[in-house]
N, C-alpha and C positions, 0 to 999 in steps of 0.2 A: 300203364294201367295200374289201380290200386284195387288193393280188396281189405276186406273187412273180416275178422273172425269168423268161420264156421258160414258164410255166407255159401250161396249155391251157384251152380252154372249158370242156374235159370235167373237168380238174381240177378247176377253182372251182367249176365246178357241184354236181360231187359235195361237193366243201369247204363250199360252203354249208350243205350237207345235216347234213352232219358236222356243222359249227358248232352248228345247232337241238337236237341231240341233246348237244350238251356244255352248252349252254344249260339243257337240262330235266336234266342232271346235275346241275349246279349248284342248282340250283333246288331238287332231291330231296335234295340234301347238306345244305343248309342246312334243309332241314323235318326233315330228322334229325335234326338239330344241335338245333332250338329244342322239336324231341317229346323230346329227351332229357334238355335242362336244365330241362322241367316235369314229369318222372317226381316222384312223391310221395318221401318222405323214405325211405329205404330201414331196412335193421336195423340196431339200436345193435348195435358188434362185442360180442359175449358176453361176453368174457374180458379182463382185461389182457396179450398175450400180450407176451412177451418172447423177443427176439433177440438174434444174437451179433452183434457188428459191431465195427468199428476204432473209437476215440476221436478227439477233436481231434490226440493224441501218436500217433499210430499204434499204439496199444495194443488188442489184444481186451478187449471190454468187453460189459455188459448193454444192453441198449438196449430199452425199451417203445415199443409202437406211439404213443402220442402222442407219443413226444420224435420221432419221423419228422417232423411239424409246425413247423416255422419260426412264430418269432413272427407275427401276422398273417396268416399263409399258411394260409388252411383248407383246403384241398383237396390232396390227396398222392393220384399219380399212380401207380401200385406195378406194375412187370410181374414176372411170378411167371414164372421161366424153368425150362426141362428142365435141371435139371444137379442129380444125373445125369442124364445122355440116356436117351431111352424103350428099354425093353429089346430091342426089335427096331428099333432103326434101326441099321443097318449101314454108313454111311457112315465115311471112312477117322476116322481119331481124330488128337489132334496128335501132333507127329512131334519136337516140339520145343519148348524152354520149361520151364516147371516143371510147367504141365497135362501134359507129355506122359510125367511120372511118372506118373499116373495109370493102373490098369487101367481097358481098356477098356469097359466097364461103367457109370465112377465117371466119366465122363468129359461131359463139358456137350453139349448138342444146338445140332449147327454151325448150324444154321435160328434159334434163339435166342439163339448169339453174333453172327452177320452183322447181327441186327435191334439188339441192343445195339452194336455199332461204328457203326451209322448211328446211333440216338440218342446217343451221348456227348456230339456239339460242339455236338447243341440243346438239352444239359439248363442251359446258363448264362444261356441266352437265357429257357428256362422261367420259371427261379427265380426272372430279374427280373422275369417279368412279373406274379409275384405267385405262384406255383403250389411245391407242393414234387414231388420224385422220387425213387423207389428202385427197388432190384434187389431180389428175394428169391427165394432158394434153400433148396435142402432136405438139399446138402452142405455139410461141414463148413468156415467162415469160412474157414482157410485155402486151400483148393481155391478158393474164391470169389475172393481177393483175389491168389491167384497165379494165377486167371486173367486177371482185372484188370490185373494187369501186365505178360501176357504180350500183351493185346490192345495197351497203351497207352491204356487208360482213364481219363481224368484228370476226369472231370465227375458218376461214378454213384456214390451212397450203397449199398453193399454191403450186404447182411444174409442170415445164415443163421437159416432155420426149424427145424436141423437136429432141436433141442431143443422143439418144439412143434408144436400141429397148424394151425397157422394152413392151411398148405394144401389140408390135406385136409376142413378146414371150409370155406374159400372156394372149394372146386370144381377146384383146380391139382392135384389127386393121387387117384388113385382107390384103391380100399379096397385095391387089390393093392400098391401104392404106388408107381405108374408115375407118372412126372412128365406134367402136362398145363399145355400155354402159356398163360396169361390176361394179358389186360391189365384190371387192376382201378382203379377210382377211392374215395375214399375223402374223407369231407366230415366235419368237426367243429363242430357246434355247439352251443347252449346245451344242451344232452341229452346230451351225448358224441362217441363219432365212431360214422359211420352209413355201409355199404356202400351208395353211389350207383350205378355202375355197372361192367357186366364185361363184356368181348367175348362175350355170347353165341353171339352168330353163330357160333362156331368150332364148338358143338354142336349146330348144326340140319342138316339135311340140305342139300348140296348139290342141283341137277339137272344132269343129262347135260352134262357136261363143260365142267361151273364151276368154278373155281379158288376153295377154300373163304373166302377173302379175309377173314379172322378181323377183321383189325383194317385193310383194306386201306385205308383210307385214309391209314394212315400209315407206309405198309410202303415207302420211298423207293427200294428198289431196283428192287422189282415193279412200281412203277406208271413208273420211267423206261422200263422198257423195254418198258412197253404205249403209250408214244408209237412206237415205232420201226415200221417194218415188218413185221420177223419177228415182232412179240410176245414174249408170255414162251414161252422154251425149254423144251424136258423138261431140266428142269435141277436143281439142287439148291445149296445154299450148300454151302462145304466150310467147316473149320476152317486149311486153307492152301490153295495152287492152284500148278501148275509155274510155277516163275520165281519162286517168291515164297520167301522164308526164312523154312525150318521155324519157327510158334510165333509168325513177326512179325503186326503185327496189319494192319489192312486198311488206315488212314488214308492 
């Protein structure tokens, strides 16, 4: 057991308590973790679908969903973001940059870029560890890659779906063609490539005043600020915050 400066009985005691209940988290995480890497083989993707994306030259270019694939790397990581943003989110739009050409409408979901600002500096770390990554959208490459620029994104493989139904086969867009968040996984092997697995979670029902926690274990902003005391706030991500320059990105 450890203690802490000038801490009380009543603290560690209750901390102990704590501690057994982070223990059986851990525990739950990890039976997740290994009920998920023995799901049976999912579905070969249907189609060769093809994307818009940048080249090694910074060029628009075609891109197939296997060239997503690094030599070696079978497994490609893919979050399918709101951009455009969902037709009733009404948060403020940017203000600044080259997104903030954009009408409001056409404009990315500030909940989907805050989640992409925190992954960018772990996508180098991914790649080495064997894994590959992308972004996909369903606005036009440019809009995608000026907003890239406008975050300071230096580590995500861009692509638009503008030009196919990749989304709206994988669950990311419904028939009205509202954008919907998924984080998807994606496996290649001797059969082809085969949809592993997608945040389902984010479609089942919550209960009484749970935080839908889609992909919550990886969501680095929400779970710092469920160590704290206040918890998470009635809050919301913005696309900027006062004090901050219009369009700059979070880093």
């Amino acid at each position: 057991m450890i203690t802490f400066p000038n801490e009380s009985a009543k603290y560690r005691t209750a901390r102990e308590k704590l501690l057994h209940k982070e223990i059986e988290l851990r525990r739950a995480m990890e039976a997740v973790a290994e009920a998920r890497r023995s799901l049976p083989p999912g579905g070969l993707v249907p189609q060769d679908y093809v994307f818009e994306a940048l080249d090694a030259e910074g060029r628009p270019s075609k891109v197939r969903l296997p060239e997503l694939f690094a030599p070696n790397k079978d497994s490609l990581v893919l979050y399918q973001m709101m951009f455009p943003r969902h037709p009733q989110e009404t948060r403020e739009v940017a203000t600044g940059g080259e997104t903030a050409k954009l009408a409001r409408q056409d404009q990315p979901c500030p909940s989907c870029t805050a989640l992409l600002d925190q992954f960018d500096g772990a996508i180098g770390h991914l790649q080495a560890a064997g894994f590959n990554f992308a972004v996909v959208a369903k606005t036009a490459l440019d809009n995608l890659t000026a907003l890239g620029r406008d975050r300071g994104w230096k580590n995500m493989r861009l692509v638009s779906s503008a030009g196919n139904s990749f989304k709206r086969d994988y669950n990311s867009e419904t028939a009205e063609g509202a954008q919907i968040p998924l984080l998807s996984v994606f496996h290649r092997d001797d059969d082809g490539i085969r949809h592993f697995w997608s945040s389902e979670l984010g479609f089942a029902p919550t209960e009484p005043g749970q935080d839908p926690r889609a992909i919550g274990t990886c969501e680095i902003l929400w779970n710092l600020m469920d160590f704290t005391p206040e918890g998470r706030p009635n809050w919301h991500e913005q696309l900027q915050y006062a004090g901050q320059a219009a369009g700059a990105h979070c880093h």
